[in-house]
Each structure stands twice: as C-alpha cells, then as structure tokens.
C-alpha positions in Angstrom: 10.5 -14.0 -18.9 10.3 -15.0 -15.1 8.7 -12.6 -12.9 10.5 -11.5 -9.7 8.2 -10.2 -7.2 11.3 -9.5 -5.0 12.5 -6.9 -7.4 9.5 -5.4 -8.1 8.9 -5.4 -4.5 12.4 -3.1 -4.4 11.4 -0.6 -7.1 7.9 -0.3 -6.1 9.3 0.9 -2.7 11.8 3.2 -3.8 8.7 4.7 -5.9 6.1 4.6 -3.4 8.6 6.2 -0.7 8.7 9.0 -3.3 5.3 9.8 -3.0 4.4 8.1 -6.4 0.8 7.2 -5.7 0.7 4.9 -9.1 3.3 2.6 -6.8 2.2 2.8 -3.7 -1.0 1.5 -5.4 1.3 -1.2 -7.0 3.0 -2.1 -3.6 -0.4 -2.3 -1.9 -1.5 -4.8 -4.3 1.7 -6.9 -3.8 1.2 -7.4 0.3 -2.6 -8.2 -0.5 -1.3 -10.6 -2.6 1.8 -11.9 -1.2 4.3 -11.6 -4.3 7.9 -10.5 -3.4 7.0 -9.6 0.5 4.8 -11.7 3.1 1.1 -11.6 2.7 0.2 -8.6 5.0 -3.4 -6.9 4.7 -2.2 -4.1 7.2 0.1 -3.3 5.4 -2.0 -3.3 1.8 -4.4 -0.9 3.1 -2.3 1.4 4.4 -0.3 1.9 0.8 -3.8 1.6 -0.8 -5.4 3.8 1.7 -2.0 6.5 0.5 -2.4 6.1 -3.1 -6.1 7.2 -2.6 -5.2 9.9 -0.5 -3.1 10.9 -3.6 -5.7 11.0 -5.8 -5.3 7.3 -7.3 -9.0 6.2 -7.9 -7.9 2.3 -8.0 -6.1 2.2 -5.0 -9.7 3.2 -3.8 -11.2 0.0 -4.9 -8.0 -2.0 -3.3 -8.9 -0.3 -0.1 -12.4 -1.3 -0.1 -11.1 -4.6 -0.7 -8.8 -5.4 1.5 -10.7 -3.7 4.4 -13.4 -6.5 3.8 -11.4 -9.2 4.7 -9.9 -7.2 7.9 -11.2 -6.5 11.6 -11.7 -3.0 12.9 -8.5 -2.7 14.9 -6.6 -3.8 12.1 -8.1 -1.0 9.9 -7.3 1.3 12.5 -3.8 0.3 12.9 -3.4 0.9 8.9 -5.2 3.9 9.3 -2.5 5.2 12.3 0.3 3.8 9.7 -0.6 5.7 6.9 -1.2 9.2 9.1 2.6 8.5 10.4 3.7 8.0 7.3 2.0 11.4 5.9 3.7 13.0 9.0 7.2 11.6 8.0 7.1 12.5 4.6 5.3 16.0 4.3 6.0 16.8 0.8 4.7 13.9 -0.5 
C-alpha cells in the first residue's frame, strides 16, 4: 500500500494539536524529513522540543538532532514557537 504523507500529515496534526506527545513526536519527524509538508527544521524542533516537554524520550533524541543541523536564532525561534504554543493550549 502507497504511503500518503499528506494524510498522515492531517492526522498527526489533529493528534499533536491534542496534546498527544507520541504525534507531536511523529509530526516533528515528518518536517525534518519533508514527507506530507515542506522540509522545515523550525518547525521539527519545535514539535520535537513539545513531545519532550511531554515526557516523550525520543522526541529527545529528534531534538538533539535536528538542533545540529540549525543556527542559534533558528533554535531560538523554535524555542519562542513552542512556549506560544504551550501558552495557547494550557491543558495540554
């Protein structure tokens, strides 16, 4: 069976917007990666750095990862992402 990023994109998000750290985690991995959205490593840390904030110990790793391959103010912009994202969604 065909994989389509596009959907799983779609899902992930619904998930991840839930506060389901195991998705975030997932959608992190698909904007390192490029599959189903644009290849965005700001974007990839900040759901890997809020799956790790959730207690996802991979997402950890993904972090780490993508943070290699960044410069310091795009860190920091992922950084200020993720702490308006927390802000947004409070009981997540």
């Amino acid at each position: 069976m065909p994989q389509d990023y596009a959907e799983a994109v779609k899902w992930y998000r619904l998930a991840a917007e839930a506060g389901l750290n195991a998705a975030q985690n997932n959608i992190g991995q698909m904007y390192y990666a490029g599959h189903g959205v644009p290849q965005d490593n700001v974007l990839a840390h900040m759901w890997f750095n809020l799956a790790a904030v959730g207690g996802n110990p991979i997402a950890l790793k993904g972090r780490d990862e993508v943070a290699a391959n960044m410069a310091p103010d795009q860190i920091a912009e992922a950084q200020k992402m993720a702490r308006e994202w927390l802000a947004a969604h409070p009981d997540k």
